[in-house]
Structure formats: C-alpha cells, structure tokens
N, C-alpha and C positions, 0 to 999 in steps of 0.2 A: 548485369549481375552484381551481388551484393558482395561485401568484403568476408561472406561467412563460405564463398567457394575459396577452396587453397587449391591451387595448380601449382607442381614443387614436384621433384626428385623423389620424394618419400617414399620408399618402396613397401611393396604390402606386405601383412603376416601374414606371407605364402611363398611357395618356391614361386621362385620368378620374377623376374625383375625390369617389366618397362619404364621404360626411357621416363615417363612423364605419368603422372596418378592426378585424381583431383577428390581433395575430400570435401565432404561440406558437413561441417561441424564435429571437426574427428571420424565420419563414416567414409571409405573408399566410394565413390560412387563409378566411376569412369576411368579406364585406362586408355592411354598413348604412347604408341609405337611411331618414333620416327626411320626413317630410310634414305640413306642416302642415294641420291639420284640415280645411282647409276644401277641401283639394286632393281630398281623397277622402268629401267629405261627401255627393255624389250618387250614393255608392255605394249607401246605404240598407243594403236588404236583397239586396240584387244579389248575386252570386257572382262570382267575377272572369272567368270567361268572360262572363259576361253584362254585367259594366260592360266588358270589354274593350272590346265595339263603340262604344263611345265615345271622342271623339279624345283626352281625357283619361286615362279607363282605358289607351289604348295609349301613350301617352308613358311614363306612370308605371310599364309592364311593359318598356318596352323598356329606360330607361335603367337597373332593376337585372337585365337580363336582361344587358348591355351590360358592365356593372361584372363583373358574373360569368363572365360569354363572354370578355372581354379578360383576366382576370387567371386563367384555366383553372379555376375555384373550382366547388367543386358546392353549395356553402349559399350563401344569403347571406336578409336580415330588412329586412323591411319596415314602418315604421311611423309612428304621428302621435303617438305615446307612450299616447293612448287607447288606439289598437285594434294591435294587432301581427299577422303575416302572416308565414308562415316556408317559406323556397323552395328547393327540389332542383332543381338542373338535372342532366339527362342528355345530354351533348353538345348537342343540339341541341332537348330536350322539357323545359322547366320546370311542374314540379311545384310548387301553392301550396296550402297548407292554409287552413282556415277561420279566417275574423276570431275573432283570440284578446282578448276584448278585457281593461283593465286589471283591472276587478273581477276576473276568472276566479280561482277557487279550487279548478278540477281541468280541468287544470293551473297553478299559480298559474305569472303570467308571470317571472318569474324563475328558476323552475324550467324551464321551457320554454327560455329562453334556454341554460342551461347544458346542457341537454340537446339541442340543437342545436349547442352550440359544441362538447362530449365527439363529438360525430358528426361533425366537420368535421376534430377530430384526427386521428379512427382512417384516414379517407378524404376529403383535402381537397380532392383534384382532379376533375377532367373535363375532355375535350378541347376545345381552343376551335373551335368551330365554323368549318367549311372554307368555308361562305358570307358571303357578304354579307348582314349584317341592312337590311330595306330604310330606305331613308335617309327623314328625316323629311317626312313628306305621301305616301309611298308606303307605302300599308297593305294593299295588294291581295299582299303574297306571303308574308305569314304569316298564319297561323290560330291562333285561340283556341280548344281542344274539352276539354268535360267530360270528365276517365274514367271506362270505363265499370267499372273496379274499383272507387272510391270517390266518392264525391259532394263529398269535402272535398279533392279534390285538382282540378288542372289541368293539360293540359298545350299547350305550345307547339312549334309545331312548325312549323321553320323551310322552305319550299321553298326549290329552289339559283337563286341570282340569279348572272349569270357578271361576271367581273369584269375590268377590262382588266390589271388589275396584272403580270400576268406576260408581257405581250407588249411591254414598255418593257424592253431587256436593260440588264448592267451597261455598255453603250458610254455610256448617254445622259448618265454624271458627267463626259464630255468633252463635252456640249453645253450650250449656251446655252439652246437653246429648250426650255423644258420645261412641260408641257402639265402642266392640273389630272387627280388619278386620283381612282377612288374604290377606298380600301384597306381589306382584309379584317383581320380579326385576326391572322392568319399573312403579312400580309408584312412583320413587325416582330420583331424578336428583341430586347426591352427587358433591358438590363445596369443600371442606374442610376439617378438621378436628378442631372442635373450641376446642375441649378439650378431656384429659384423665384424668380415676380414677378407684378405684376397680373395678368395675362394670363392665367397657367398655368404649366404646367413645360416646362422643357427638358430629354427625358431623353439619355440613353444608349444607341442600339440600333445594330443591322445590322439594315442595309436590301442584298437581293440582292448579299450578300456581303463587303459594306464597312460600316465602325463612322463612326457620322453624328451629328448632335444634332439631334435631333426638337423642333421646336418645339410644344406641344399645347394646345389650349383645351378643358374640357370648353362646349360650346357649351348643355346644358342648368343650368350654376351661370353661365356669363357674361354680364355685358350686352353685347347685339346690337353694340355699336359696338366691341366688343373683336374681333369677326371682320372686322365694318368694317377697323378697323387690320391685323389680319393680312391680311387682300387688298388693303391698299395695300402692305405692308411687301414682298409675292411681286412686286408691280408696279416698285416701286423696283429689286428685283432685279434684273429684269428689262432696267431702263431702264440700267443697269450691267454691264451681261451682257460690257460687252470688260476689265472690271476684274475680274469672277468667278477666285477661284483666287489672283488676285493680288494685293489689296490687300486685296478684300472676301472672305469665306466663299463656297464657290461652292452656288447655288441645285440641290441634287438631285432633290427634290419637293416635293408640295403636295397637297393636296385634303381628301375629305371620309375620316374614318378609321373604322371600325364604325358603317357603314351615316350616319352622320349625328352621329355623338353625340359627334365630335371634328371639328375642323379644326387639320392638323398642316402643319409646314412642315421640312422636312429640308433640312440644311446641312453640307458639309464641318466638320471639325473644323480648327483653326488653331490656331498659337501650343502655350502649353508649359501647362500649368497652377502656379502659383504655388506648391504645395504640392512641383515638382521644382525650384524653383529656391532651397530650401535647403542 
C-alpha cells in the first residue's frame, strides 16, 4: 500500500467514533473496531452467528455494523489484535469471515489487511440502510443466519422498523415543544465536524432541510453519566424555551440516533464563526 492510505484516530463526520478510520486521499473508506480480549473471549470456537445469540455477540455486531451503516462504507475490521474478523456489508446483509487469528501464515494478517483495504479503494461504499437498527435491549428485529454459500461468511439482515422521523415537518424549528425521536441514518446529511470535547462532537448536518449543529455522543465509548448530562442539558432547554432563538440556540431535536448507538441533540446555528471575522 501506497503512502496516499492514512490509518489514524480521525474520527468521521458522523455520530460515532471507531477506534481506528482509514482514508485515502481525504475520503473515509474503512473502519476499525478494536476489542479487548476478553470482550470476545466466550467466543471460543462459536462462529459468529452462533455467538450472535448472545447479548454480547450482538452489541459487538451492532456497533461496527453501526460505524459502517452511518458512514455508507461496505468494509470495515474487526479485532482484539489476537484474533482479527473482516466484514462486507451489503446495504442491509453483513458479511464476516472466519477468525483470522495473529499467528496465520496463509493469509499472513497483514497481508489480509492490505488486501481488504485495496478492496475498500476499488468500491468503498454501500447504501446506508432506510431502517432503523433496533435500539439497544431490542434484539427481536434483526437476525443473525449462516450462508448457505460459505460457511466462513455471515449474514445480517435487517427487518423494516418504522420510524417517526418524518412526520415532525420543517414547521416544528418554530416550536418550543419538541419531543424526543428516534433517528435513522438518512435523516442526517453530515457536512463537517464543528467541534470536539468530552462528550463527543458537534458536527455539521441538515436536518429536513436546514443546516443545524448536532450535538453526538457515541453512547457505546461513553460513560453513562455523559447521557445523564445530555438529558438534562435537552431539559434546560427546554425550561428556556421563551429565550430559544434569542439569546440561547433554539432546541430542533433530540433522541436516540441509529437504533441506540448515539444520543444526538440538534441546535440552530448562531453567531459568526471567528475564522470570518478576520
């Protein structure tokens, strides 16, 4: 591989924050999820449909199923540095091969890697899925099934969960009262990253047709009291609602963001950015 792939920290202009990104030439192409050993040590010799039915197997499918589904990506690698796991999605069917683990010397893991990431060049994308992945403790609307073309693969495969998101029009950025949603991947059009801090990022999207600043947590890297805070900070808003627009940033939305694996907070834009008032 040539020096135009970047493998780094750089997290994408999207809720959600894996471990590890690769771009090549400023484009995302590939995400990585690492895991500590012990997160996937009840695997054994399971297959991953089979550790699926596990509420641990399914956290650990969802959230790079999640990475992948938000950021439209069709690869993305799975691993605890031992054992490595490399994953195709097809809009809405992820595909995982068998536990590659570090000794292997056909394919040596290195060479795997590069050869996964040469494939993520040639066709980086896949559509992000028009559902809602179900939110965390609701495991009943997706399924885990073996292929019955290979034995070393898997696939997922999402049923439609309906969503309220599109029956709130653009009138409600004149309201005060604004109720919690739960948001698919497509009701976001991510432009940016305006900002980082504890919490998470704040990016840059449209949201049903106006440009907002999303505020995002990924809710599986944060600690619990970091959502705490963002459901009091929607509350405060709230308790301010005759100053919204006018002093404060006015409250757009809220809720839960792909299925569970963000909590995001959308706010008017205000003020100039410092960078125009050179």
């Amino acid at each position: 591989m040539g020096s135009e792939y970047k493998f780094s920290r750089r997290p994408p202009n999207t809720p959600g924050v894996p471990d590890f990104t690769c771009h090549l030439v400023g484009s995302l192409i590939l995400v990585i999820e690492a895991k500590r050993k012990h997160v996937l040590e009840d695997m054994g010799e399971q297959t991953f449909p089979e550790f699926y039915n596990t509420s641990k197997g399914k956290d650990v499918i969802q959230q790079i199923y999640n990475y992948m589904g938000g950021n439209e990506l069709r690869y993305g690698i799975l691993t605890t540095y031992d054992n490595h796991w490399f994953l195709c999605r097809e809009h809405t069917k992820l595909w995982i091969s068998k536990t590659l683990p570090l000794q292997s010397e056909s394919p040596p893991v290195l060479k795997a890697y590069a050869y996964l990431t040469r494939q993520a060049k040639e066709n980086p994308n896949s559509p992000k899925p028009q559902v809602l992945v179900p939110a965390q403790g609701d495991n009943n609307s997706r399924t885990l099934r073996s292929n019955s073309k290979s034995s070393s693969s898997s696939s997922l495969t999402n049923q439609a969960s309906s969503t309220s998101a599109n029956q709130q029009s653009s009138s409600a950025f004149g309201a005060s009262n604004v109720d919690q949603e739960k948001f698919s991947f497509a009701d976001f059009k991510f432009k940016s990253i305006l900002g980082e801090g504890r919490s998470g990022k704040t990016l840059l999207c449209e949201f049903r047709g106006e440009m907002i600043a999303l505020k995002s947590v990924d809710l599986s890297k944060a600690p619990s009291y970091v959502l705490e805070e963002m459901q009091k900070e929607v509350d405060m808003y709230k308790d301010l609602a005759d100053i919204q627009g006018k002093y404060i940033p006015k409250l757009v939305c809220y809720g839960y963001y792909g299925g569970g694996m963000s909590f995001v907070i959308g706010l008017t834009i205000v003020g100039t950015m410092l960078s125009d008032q050179k």
